[in-house]
Biopython code that builds the backbone (N, CA, C, O; Angstrom):
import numpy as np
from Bio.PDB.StructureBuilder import StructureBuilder

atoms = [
    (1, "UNK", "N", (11.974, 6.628, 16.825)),
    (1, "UNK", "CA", (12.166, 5.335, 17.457)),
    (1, "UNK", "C", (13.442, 4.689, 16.921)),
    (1, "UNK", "O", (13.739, 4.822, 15.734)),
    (2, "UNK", "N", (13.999, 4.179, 17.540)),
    (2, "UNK", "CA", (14.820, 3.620, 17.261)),
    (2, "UNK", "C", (14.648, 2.127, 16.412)),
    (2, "UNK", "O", (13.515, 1.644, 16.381)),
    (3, "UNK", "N", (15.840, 1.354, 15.684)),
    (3, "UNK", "CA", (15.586, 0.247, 14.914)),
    (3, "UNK", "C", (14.698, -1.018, 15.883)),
    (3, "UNK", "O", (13.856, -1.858, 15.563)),
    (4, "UNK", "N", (15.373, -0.654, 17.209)),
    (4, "UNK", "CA", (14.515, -2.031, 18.207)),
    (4, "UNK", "C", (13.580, -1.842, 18.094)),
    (4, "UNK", "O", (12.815, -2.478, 17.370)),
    (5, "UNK", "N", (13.239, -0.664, 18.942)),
    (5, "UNK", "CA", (11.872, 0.131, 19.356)),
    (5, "UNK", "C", (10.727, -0.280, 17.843)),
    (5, "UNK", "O", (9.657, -0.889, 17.870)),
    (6, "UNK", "N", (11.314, 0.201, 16.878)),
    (6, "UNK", "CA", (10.008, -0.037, 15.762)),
    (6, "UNK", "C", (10.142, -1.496, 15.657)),
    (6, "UNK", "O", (9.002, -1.882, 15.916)),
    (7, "UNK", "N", (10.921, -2.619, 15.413)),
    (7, "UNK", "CA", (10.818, -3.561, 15.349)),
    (7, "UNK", "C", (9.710, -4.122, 16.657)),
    (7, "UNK", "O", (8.647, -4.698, 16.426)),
    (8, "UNK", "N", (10.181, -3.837, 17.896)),
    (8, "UNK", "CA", (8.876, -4.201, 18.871)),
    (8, "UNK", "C", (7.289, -3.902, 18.725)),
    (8, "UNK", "O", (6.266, -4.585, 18.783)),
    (9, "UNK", "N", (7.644, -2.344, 18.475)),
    (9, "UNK", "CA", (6.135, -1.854, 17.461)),
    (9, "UNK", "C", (5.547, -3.104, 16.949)),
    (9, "UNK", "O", (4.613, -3.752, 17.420)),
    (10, "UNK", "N", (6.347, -3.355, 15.770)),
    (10, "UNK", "CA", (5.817, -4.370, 14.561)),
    (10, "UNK", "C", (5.375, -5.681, 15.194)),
    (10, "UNK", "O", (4.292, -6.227, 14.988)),
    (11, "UNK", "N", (6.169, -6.038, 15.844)),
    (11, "UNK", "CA", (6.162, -7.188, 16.417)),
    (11, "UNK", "C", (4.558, -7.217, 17.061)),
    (11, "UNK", "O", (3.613, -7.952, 16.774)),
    (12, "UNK", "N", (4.704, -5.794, 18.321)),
    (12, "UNK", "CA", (3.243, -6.325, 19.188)),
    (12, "UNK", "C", (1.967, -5.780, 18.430)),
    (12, "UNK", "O", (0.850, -6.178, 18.759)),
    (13, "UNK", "N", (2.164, -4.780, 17.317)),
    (13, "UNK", "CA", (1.102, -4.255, 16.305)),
    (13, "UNK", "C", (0.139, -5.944, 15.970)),
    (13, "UNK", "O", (-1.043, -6.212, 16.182)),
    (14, "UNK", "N", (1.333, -6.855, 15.348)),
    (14, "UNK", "CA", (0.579, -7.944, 14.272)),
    (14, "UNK", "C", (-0.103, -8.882, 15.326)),
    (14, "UNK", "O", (-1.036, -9.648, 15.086)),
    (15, "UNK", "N", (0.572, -8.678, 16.643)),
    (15, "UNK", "CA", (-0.409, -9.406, 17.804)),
    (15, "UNK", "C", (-1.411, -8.956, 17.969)),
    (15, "UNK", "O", (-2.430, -9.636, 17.843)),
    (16, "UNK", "N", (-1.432, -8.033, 18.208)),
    (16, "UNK", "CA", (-2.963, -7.299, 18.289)),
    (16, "UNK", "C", (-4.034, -7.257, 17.407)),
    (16, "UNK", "O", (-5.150, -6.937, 17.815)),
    (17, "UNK", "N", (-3.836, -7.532, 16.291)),
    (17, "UNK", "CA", (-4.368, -7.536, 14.983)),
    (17, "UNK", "C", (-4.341, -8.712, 14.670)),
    (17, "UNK", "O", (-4.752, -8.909, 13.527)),
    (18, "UNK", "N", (-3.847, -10.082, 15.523)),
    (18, "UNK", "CA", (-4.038, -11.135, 15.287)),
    (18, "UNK", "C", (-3.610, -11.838, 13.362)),
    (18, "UNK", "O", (-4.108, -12.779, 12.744)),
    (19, "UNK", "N", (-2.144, -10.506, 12.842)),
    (19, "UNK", "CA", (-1.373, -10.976, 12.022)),
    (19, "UNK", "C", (-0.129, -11.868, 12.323)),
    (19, "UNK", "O", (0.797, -11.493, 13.042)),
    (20, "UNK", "N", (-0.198, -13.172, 11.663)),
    (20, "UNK", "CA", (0.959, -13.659, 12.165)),
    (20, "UNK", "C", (2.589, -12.951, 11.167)),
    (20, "UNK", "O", (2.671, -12.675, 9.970)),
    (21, "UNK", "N", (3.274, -12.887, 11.868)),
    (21, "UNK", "CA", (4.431, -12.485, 11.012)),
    (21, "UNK", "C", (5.934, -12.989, 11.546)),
    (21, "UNK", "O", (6.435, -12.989, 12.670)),
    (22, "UNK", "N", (6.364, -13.362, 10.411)),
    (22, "UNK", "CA", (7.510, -14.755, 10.719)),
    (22, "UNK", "C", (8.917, -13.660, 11.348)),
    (22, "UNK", "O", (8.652, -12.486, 11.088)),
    (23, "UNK", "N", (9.615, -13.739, 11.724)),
    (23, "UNK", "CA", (10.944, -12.704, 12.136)),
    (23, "UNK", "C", (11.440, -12.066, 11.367)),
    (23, "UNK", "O", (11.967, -11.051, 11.822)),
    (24, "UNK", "N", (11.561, -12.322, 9.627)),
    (24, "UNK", "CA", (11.953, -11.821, 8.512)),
    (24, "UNK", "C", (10.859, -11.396, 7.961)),
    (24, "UNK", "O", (11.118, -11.199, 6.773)),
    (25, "UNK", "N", (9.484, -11.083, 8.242)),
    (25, "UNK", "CA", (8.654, -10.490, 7.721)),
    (25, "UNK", "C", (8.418, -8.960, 8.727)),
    (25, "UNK", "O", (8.059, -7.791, 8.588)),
    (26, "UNK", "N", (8.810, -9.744, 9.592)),
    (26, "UNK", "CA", (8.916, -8.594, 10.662)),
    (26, "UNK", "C", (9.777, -7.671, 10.283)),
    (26, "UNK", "O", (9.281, -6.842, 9.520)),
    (27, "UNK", "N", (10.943, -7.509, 10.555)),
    (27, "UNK", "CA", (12.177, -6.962, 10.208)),
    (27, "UNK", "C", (11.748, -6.004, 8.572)),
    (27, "UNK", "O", (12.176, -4.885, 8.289)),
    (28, "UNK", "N", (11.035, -6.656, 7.923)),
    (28, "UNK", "CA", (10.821, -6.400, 6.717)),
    (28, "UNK", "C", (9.802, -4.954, 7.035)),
    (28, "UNK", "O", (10.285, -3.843, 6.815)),
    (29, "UNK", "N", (8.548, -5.075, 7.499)),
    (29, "UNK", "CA", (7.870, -4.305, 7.850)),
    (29, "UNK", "C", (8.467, -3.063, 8.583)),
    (29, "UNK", "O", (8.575, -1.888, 8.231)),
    (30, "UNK", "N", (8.789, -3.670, 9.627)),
    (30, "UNK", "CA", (9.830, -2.437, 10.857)),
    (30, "UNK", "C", (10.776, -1.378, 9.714)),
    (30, "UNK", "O", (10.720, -0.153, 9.607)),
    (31, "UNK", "N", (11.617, -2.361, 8.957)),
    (31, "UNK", "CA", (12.265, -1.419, 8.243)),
    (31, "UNK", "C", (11.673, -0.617, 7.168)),
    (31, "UNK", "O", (12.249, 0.460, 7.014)),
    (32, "UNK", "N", (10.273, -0.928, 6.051)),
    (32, "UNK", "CA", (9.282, -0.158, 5.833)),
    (32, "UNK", "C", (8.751, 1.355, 6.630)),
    (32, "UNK", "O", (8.613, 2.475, 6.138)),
    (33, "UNK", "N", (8.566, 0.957, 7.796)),
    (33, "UNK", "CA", (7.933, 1.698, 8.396)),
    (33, "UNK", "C", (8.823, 2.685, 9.263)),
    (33, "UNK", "O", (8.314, 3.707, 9.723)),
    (34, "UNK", "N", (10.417, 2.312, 9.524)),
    (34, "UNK", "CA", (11.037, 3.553, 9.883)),
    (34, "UNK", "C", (11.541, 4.375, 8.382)),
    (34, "UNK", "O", (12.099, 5.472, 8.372)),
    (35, "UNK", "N", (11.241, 3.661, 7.308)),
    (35, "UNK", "CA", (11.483, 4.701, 5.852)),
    (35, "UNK", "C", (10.598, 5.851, 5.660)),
    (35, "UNK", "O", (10.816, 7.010, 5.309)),
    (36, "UNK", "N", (9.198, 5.005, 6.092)),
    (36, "UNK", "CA", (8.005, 6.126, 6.181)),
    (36, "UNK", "C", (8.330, 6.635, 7.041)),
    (36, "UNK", "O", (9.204, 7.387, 6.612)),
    (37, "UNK", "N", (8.234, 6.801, 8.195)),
    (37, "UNK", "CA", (8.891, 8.235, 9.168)),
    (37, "UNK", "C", (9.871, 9.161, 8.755)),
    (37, "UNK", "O", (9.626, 10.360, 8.885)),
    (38, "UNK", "N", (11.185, 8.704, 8.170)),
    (38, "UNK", "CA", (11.671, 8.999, 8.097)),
    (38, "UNK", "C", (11.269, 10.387, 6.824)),
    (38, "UNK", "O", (11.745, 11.518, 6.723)),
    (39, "UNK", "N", (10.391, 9.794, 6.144)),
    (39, "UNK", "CA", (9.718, 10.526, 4.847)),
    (39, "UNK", "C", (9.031, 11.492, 5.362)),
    (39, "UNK", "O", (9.018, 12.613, 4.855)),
    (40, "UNK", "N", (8.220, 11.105, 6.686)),
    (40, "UNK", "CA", (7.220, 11.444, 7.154)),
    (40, "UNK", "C", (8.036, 13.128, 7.792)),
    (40, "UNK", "O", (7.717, 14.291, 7.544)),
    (41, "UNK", "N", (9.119, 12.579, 8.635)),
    (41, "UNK", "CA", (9.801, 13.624, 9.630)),
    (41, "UNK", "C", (10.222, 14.400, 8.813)),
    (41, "UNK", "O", (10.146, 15.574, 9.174)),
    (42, "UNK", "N", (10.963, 14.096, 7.100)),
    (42, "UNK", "CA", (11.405, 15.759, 6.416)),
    (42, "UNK", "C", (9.995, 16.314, 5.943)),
    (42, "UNK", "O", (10.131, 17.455, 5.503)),
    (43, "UNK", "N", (9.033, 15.983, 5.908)),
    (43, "UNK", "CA", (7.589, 16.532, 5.631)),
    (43, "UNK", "C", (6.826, 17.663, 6.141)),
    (43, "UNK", "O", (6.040, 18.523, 5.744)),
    (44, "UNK", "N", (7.679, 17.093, 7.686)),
    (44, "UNK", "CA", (6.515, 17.472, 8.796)),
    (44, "UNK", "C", (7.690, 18.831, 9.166)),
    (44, "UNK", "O", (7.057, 19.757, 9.672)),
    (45, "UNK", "N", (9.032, 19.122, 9.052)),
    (45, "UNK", "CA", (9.792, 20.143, 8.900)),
    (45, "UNK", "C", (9.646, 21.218, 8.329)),
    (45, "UNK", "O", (10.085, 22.291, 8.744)),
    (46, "UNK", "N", (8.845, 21.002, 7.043)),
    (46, "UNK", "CA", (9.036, 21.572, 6.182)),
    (46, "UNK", "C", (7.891, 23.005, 6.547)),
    (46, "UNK", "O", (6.766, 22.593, 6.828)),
    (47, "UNK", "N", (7.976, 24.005, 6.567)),
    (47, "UNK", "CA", (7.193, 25.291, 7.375)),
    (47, "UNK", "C", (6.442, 25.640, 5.961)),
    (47, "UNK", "O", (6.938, 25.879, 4.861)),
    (48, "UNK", "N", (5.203, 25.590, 6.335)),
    (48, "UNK", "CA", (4.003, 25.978, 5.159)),
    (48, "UNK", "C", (3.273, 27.619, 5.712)),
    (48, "UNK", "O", (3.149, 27.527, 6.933)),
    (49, "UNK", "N", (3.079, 28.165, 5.524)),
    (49, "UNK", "CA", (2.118, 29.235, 5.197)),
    (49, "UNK", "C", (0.862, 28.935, 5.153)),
    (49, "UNK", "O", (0.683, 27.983, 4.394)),
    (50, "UNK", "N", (-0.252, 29.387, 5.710)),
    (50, "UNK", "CA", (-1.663, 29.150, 5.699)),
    (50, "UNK", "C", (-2.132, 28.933, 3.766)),
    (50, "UNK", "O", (-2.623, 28.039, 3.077)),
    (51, "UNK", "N", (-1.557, 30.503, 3.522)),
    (51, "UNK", "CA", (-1.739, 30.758, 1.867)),
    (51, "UNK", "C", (-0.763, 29.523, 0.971)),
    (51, "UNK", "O", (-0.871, 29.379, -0.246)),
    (52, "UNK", "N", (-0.194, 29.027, 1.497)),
    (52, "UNK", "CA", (0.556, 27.521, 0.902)),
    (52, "UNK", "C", (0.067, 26.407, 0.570)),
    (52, "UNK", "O", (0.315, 25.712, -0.415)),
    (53, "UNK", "N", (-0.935, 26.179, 1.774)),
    (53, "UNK", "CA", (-2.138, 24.799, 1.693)),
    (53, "UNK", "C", (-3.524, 25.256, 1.861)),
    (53, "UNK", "O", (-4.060, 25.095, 2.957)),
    (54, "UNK", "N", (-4.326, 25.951, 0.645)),
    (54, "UNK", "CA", (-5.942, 26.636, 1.273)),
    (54, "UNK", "C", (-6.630, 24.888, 1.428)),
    (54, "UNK", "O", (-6.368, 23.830, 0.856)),
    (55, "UNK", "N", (-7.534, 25.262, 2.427)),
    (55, "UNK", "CA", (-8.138, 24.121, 3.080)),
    (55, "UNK", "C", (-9.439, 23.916, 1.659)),
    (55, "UNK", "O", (-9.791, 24.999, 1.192)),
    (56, "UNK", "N", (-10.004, 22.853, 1.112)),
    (56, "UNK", "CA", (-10.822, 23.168, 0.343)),
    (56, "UNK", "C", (-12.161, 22.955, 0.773)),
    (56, "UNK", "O", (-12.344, 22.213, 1.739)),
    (57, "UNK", "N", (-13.164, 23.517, 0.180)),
    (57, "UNK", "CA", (-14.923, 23.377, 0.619)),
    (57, "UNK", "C", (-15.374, 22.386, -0.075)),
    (57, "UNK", "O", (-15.327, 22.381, -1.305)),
    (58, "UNK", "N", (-15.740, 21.673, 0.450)),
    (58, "UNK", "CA", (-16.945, 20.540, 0.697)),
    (58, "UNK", "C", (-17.990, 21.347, -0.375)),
    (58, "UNK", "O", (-18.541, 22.334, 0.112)),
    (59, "UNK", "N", (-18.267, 21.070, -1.578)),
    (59, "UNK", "CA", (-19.366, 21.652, -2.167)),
    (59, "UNK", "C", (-19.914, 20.106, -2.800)),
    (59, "UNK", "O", (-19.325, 19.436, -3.648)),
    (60, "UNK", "N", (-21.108, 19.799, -2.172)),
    (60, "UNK", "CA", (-21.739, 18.135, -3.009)),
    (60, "UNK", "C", (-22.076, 18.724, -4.370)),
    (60, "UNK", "O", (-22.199, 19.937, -4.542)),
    (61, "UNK", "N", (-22.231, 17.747, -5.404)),
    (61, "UNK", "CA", (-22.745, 17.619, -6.475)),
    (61, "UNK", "C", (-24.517, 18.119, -6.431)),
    (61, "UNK", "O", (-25.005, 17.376, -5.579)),
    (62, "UNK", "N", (-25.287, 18.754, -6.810)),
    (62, "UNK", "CA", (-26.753, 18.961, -7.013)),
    (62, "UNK", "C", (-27.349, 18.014, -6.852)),
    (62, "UNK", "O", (-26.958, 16.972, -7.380)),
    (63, "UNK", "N", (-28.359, 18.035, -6.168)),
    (63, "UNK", "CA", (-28.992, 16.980, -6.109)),
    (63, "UNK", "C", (-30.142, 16.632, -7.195)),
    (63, "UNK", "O", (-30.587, 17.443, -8.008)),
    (64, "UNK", "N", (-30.413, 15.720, -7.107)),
    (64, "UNK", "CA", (-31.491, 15.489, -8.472)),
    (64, "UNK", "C", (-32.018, 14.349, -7.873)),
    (64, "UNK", "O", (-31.610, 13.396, -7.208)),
    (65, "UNK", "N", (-33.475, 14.932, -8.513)),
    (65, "UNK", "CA", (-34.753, 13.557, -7.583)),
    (65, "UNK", "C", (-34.694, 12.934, -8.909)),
    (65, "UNK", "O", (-34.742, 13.243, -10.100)),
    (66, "UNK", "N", (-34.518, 11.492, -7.831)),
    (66, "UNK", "CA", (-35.685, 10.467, -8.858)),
    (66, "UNK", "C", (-36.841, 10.230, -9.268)),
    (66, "UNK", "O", (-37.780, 10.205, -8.472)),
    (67, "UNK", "N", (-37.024, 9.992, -10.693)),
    (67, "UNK", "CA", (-37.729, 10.086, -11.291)),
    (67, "UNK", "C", (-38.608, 8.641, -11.218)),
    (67, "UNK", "O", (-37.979, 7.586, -11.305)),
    (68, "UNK", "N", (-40.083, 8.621, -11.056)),
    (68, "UNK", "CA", (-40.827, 7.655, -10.065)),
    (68, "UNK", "C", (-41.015, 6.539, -11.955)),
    (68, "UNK", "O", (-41.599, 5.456, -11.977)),
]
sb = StructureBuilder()
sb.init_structure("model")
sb.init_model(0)
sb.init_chain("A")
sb.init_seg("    ")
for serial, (resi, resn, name, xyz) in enumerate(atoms, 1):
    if name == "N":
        sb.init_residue(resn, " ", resi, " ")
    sb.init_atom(name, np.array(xyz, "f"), 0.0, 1.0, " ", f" {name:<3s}", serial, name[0])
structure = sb.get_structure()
């Protein structure tokens, strides 16, 4: 997105969410949030291997009854 484009984001996001946000809080956010993309986009480049990220198992803790 471009600098407008996310600034409009921001803008109609805090409407919707019924945040008020002053023009310099705005601006403030917008520019936050194209840093995170920007973090986000060399991230999402980056080519992983299955054997790079193993997915992990869900194993709960034992259960144990209470004692009456």
């Amino acid at each position: 997105m471009t600098e407008q484009q996310t600034l409009a984001y921001v803008k109609a996001a805090s409407v919707a969410v019924d945040l008020p946000l002053g023009d310099a809080q705005a601006q403030r956010v917008a520019t936050h949030l194209q840093r995170t993309a920007a973090l986000a986009a060399l991230l999402d480049g980056f080519e992983l291997a299955p054997h790079d990220e193993p997915a992990e198992i869900y194993c709960p803790a034992p259960f144990q009854a209470s004692q009456p």
